[in-house]
Each structure stands twice: as structure tokens, then as C-alpha cells.
C-alpha positions as a Markdown table, in Angstrom:
| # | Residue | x | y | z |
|---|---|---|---|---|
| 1 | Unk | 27.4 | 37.5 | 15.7 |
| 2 | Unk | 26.6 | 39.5 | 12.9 |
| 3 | Unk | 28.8 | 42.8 | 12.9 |
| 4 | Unk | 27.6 | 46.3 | 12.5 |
| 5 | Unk | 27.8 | 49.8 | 12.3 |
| 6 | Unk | 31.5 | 51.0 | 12.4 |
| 7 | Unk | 32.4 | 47.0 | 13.6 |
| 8 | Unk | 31.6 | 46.2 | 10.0 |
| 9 | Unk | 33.3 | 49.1 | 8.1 |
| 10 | Unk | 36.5 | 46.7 | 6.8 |
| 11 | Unk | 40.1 | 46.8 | 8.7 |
| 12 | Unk | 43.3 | 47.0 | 7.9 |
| 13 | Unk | 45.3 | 50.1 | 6.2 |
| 14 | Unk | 43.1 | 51.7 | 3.2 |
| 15 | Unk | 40.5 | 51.8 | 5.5 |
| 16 | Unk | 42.8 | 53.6 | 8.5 |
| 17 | Unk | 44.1 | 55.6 | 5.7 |
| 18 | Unk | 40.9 | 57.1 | 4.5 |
| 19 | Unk | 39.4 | 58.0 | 8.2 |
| 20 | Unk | 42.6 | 59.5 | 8.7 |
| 21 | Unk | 42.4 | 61.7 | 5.7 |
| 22 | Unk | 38.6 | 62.6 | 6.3 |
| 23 | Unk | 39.7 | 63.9 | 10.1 |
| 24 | Unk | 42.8 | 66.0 | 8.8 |
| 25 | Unk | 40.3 | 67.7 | 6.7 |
| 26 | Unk | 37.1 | 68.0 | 8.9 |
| 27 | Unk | 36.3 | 70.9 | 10.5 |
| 28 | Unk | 35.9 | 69.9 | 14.2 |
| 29 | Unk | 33.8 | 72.9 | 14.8 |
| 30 | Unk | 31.6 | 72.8 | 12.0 |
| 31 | Unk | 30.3 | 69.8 | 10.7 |
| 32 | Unk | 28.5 | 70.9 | 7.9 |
| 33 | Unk | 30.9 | 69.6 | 5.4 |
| 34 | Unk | 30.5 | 66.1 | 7.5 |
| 35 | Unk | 28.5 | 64.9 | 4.6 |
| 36 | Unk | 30.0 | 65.7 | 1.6 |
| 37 | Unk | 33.3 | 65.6 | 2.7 |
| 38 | Unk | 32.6 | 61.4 | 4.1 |
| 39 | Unk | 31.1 | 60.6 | 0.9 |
| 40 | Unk | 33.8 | 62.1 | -1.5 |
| 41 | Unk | 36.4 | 60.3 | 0.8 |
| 42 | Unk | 34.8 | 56.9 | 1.0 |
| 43 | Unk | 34.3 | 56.9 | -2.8 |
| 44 | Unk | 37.6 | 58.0 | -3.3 |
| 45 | Unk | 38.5 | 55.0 | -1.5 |
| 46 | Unk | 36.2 | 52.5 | -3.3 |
| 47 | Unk | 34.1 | 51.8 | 0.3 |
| 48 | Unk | 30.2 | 51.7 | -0.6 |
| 49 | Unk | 27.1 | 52.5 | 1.5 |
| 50 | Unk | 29.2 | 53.2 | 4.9 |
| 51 | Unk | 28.4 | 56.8 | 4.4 |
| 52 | Unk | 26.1 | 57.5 | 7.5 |
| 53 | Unk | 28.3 | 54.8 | 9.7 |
| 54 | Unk | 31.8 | 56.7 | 9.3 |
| 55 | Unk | 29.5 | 60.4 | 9.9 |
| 56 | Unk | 27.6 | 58.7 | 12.7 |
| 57 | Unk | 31.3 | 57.5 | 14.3 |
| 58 | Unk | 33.2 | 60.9 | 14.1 |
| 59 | Unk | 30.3 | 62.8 | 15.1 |
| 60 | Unk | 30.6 | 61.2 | 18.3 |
| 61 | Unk | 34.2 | 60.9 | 18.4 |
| 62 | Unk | 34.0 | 64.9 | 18.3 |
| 63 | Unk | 31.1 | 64.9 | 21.0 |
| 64 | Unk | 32.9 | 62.5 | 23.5 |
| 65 | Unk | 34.5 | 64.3 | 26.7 |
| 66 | Unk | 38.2 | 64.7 | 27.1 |
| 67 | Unk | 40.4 | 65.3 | 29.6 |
| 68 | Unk | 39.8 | 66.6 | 33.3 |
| 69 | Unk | 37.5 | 68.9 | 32.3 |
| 70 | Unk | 36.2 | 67.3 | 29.8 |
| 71 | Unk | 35.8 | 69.2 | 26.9 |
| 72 | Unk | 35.0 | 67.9 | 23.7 |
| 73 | Unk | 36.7 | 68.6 | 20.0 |
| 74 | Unk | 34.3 | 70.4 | 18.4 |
| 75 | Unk | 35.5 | 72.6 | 20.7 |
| 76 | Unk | 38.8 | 72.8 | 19.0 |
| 77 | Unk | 39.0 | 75.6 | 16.1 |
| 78 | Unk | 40.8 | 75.5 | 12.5 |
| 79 | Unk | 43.1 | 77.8 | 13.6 |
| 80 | Unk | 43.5 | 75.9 | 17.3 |
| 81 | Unk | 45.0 | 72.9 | 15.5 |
| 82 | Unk | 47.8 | 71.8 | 13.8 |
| 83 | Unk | 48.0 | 68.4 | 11.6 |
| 84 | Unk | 50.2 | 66.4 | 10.9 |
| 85 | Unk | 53.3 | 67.4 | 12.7 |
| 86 | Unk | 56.3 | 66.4 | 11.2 |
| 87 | Unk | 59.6 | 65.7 | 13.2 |
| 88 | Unk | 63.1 | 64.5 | 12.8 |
| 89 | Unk | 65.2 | 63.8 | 15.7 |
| 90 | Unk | 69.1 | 62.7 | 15.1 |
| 91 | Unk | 69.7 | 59.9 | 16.9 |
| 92 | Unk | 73.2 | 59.0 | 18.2 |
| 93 | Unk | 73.1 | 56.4 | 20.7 |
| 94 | Unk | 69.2 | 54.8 | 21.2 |
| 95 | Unk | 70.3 | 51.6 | 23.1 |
| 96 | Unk | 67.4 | 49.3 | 24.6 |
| 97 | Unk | 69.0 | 49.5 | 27.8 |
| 98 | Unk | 68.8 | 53.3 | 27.8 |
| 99 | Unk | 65.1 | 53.2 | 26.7 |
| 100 | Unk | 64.2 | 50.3 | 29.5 |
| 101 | Unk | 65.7 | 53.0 | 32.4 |
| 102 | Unk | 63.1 | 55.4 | 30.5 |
| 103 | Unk | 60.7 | 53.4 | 30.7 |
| 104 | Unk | 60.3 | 51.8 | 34.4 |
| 105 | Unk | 57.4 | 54.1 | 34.8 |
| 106 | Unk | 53.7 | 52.5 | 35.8 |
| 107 | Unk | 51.9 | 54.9 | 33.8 |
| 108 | Unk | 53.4 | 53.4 | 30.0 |
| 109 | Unk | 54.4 | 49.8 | 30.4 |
| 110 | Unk | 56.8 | 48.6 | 27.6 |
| 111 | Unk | 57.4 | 45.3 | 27.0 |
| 112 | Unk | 61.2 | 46.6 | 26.0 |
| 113 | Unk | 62.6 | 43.1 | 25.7 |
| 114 | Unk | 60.2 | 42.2 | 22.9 |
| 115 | Unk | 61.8 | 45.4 | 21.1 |
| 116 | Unk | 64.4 | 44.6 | 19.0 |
| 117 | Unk | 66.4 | 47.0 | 17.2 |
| 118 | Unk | 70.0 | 47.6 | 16.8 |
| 119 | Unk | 71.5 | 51.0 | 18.7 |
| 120 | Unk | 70.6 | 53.1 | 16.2 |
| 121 | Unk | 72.6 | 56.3 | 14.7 |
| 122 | Unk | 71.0 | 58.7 | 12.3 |
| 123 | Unk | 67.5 | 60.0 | 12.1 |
| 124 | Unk | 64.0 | 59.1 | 13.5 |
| 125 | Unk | 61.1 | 60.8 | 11.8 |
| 126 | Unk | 57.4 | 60.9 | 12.3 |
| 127 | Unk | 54.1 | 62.6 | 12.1 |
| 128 | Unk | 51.9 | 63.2 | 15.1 |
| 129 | Unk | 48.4 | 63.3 | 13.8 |
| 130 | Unk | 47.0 | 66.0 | 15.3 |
| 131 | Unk | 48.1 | 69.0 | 18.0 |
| 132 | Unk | 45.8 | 71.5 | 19.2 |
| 133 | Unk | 45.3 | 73.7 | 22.0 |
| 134 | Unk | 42.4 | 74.1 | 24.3 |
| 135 | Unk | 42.4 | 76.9 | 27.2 |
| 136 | Unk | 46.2 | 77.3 | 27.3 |
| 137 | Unk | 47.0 | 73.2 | 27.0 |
| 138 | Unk | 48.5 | 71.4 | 24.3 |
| 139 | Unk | 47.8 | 68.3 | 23.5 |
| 140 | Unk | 48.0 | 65.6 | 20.9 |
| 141 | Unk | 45.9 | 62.6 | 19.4 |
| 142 | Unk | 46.9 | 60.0 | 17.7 |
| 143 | Unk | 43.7 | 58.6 | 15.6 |
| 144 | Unk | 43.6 | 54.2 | 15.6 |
| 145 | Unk | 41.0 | 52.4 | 13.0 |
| 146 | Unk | 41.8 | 48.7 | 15.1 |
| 147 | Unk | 39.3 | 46.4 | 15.2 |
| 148 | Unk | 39.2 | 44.8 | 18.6 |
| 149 | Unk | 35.9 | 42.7 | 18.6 |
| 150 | Unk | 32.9 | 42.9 | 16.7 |
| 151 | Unk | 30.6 | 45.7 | 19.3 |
| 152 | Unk | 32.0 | 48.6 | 21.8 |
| 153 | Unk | 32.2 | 46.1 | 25.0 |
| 154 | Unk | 36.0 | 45.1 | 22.9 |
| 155 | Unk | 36.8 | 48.7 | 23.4 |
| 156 | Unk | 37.4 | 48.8 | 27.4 |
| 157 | Unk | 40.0 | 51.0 | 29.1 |
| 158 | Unk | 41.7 | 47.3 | 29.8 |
| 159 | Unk | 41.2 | 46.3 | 26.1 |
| 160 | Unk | 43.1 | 49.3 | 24.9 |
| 161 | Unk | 45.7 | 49.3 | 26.9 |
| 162 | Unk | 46.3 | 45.9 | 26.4 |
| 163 | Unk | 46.4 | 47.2 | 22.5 |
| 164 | Unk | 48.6 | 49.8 | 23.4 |
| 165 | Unk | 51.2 | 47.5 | 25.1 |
| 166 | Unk | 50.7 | 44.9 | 22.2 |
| 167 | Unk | 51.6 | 47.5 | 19.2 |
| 168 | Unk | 54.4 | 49.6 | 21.5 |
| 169 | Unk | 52.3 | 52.4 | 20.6 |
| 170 | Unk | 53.4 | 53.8 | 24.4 |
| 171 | Unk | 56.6 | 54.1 | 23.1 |
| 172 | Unk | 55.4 | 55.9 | 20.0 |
| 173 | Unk | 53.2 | 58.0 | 22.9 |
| 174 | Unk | 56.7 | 58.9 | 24.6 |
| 175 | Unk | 58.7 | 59.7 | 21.1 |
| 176 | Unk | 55.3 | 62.2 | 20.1 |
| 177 | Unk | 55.1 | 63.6 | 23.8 |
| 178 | Unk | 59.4 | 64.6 | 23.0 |
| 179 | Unk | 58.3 | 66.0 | 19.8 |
| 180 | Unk | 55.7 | 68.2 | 20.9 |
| 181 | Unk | 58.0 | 69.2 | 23.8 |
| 182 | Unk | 60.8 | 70.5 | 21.7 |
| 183 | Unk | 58.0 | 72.0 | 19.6 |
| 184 | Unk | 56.8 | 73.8 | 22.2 |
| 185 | Unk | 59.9 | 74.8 | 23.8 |
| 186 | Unk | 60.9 | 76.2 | 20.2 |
| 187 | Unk | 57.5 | 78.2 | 19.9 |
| 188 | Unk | 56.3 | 79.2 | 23.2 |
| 189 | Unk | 57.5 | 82.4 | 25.0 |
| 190 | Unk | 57.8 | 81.5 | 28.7 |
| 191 | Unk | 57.2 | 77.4 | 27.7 |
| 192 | Unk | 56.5 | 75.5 | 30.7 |
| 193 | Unk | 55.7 | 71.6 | 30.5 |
| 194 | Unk | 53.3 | 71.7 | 33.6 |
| 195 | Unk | 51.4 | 74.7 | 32.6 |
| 196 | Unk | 51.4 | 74.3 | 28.9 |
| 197 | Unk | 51.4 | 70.4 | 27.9 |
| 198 | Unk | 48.2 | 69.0 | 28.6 |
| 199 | Unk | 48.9 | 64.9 | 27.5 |
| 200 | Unk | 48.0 | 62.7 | 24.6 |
| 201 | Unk | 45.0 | 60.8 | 23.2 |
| 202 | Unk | 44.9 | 57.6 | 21.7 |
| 203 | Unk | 41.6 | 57.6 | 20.1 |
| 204 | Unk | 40.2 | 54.5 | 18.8 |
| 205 | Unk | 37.5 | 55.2 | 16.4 |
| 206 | Unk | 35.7 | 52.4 | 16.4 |
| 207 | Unk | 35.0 | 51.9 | 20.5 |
| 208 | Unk | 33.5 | 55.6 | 20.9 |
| 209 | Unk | 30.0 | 55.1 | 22.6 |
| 210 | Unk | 28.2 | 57.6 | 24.2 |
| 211 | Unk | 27.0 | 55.4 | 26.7 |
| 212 | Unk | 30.2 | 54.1 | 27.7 |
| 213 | Unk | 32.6 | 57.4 | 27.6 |
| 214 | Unk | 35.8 | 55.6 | 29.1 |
| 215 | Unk | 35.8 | 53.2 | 25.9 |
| 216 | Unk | 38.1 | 53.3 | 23.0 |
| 217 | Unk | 40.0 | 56.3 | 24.5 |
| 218 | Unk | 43.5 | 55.6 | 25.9 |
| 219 | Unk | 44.9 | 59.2 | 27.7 |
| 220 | Unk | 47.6 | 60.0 | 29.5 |
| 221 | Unk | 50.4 | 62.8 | 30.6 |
| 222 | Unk | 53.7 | 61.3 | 30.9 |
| 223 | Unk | 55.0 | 63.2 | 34.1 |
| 224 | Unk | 58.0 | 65.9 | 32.7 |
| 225 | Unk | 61.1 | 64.3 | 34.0 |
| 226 | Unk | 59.8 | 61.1 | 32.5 |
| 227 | Unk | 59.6 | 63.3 | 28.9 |
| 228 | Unk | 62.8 | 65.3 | 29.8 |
| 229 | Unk | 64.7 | 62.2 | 30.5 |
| 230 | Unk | 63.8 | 60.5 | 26.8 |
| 231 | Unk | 64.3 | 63.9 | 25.2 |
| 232 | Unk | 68.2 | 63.3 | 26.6 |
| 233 | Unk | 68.1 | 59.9 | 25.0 |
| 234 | Unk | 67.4 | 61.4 | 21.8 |
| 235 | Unk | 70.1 | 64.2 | 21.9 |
| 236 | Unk | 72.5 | 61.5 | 22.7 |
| 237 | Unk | 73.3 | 62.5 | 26.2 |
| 238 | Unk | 73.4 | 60.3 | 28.6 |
């Protein structure tokens, strides 16, 4: 099967790297620096005649609804967004068997015996790449350049979640849902998680297809005691 489109764009990290770069700088509501901005970022990154596939991609990607009421993010304003958000949380006493009590919910399977790590002490720090706000909500994306398969029929629900589970991204879900939480609660007059926190997106760039507007998008809201209890694990209370 011969590849094409985004499916033949090449894997791995330069080429994550540079779509990531091109969204932190794209102006979701105005795409008329689509153009110029792709083909700077492309050559910048040594990737030739792609230039129409990577603008044909996040075009849609920007088009494709989200959410219950599915809006879209070229709905989402400069000023509406925040990239990048950086995060340190101390860590005193991250044990697996505190995370596996965490984690028993349906919503974000963890395969938490295949995690191994030592109880940690010290500090976690991340980036979430992208918060912004639409109608009140906050929510937060997390962009993925994986190649599942060589069209958009490897980009079902099923295929991404069974990415999800693979790569513990859930678990990276849960840490960024914390973060934005403590943001939030730091920023926010009147903060409330039901009213204000509106759930993550895990987009995966190369399974957005119009025709198929369930593919390539994993989303979800942890439920707030699930968040408030992994917060605790972070703060070292048990």
C-alpha cells in the first residue's frame, strides 16, 4: 500500500517537533499565515514538498468538532489560549500502589504494573501543550504526530485508546488535568472544577478526517474526585 498525504509525511521526533512548533505559533482563528508560516517551518526542518499536506492536515484539525457541543478551534482566539504551560509539582511520596488506587477508574485504564519507577521524592515537571478557554471551560490538548497505519481507518476511537494505554499517555492525561487544576484554582475567582474545567484532548494529527469525526481524537473529563484525589498524591498526603 503506497502511503499518502499526512501517512507519508516521516515519523518519529523532528517531525513531532516541527508540527508542534507550527501549532504554538498558528493563529487558530486566522489562517492566513497557514502558508508561510508551514513552509518556513518545514524548511527549517529540512522536510521538502509536504507543504500543502501539513496545511491541508491542520486546517482540518482546526475544523473538526470538539466537545458536547462541538465547537471547533478556530473558534479559539490568541488571547483565549495559553501554550505551553509549564508546571513543577514536588513530589514526596509517588508510590505505584498509591497511583494504582488512583487509577481503578474505567474512564483511564493504566496498565500500572508495567510502570516501573522507584517512589520518587523531588520534582515532576512538564509542559501541557496547549490551554484555552471556550464559553467559560477550560480545557487542554495535547498534540500526537504517531503513525498508526498507513490511511485514517488506523486512527479509530479503539486504535487510540489502545495508543493511549500503550504510551501511559492516561497517566500523563491525569498529571496535566492536576496541573491545570491548581492553575485554575490559583487564577480563577470563584474556581469551580464542574463549572470551569471542561476535559482534555488528545489530538492525533495524522487520523483527523472529516468524514470520520470520532477518528484520531481521544477526549475525556476525568470526574473531580478522581483529579482531587491524584492532586493529594502529588502534595504528599495520603
Amino acid at each position: 500500500l503506497q502511503t499518502q498525504g499526512i501517512h507519508a509525511f516521516p515519523g518519529g521526533m523532528r517531525a513531532g517537533t516541527c508540527l508542534h512548533l507550527i501549532l504554538e505559533e498558528l493563529d487558530f482563528a486566522d489562517l492566513s499565515h497557514l502558508r508561510p508560516l508551514v513552509a518556513r517551518k518545514l524548511s527549517d526542518f529540512h522536510f521538502e514538498n509536504f507543504d500543502e499536506v501539513v496545511c491541508d492536515t491542520l486546517e482540518k484539525t482546526l475544523r473538526v468538532p470538539l466537545g458536547e457541543d462541538g465547537f471547533t478551534l478556530s473558534q479559539v482566539s490568541r488571547p483565549s489560549r495559553l501554550s505551553e504551560l509549564e508546571f513543577i509539582f514536588p513530589i514526596t511520596a509517588l508510590t505505584t500502589a498509591r497511583l494504582r488506587k488512583v487509577f481503578l477508574m474505567e474512564e483511564l485504564p493504566l496498565a500500572i504494573d508495567r510502570l516501573q519507577f522507584a517512589p520518587a521524592n523531588g520534582f515532576m515537571k512538564g509542559f501541557i501543550d496547549l490551554v484555552f478557554e471556550h464559553e467559560g471551560r477550560f480545557y487542554f490538548v495535547d498534540w500526537k504526530s504517531n503513525w498508526l497505519g498507513a490511511d485514517s481507518a488506523s486512527y479509530t476511537p479503539e486504535s487510540v485508546a489502545t495508543e493511549m494505554a500503550r504510551h501511559f499517555y492516561n497517566l500523563q492525561l491525569g498529571i496535566y488535568a492536576v496541573a491545570l487544576h491548581r492553575y485554575l484554582e490559583r487564577r480563577l475567582p470563584d474556581y469551580d472544577y464542574e463549572k470551569n474545567f471542561g476535559g482534555a484532548f488528545y489530538i492525533f494529527l495524522r487520523g483527523i478526517d472529516p468524514s470520520k469525526q470520532n477518528n484520531g481524537i481521544f477526549s475525556t473529563r476525568p470526574p473531580r474526585k478522581f483529579v482531587e484525589q491524584l492532586d493529594e498524591i502529588f502534595h504528599g498526603n495520603s
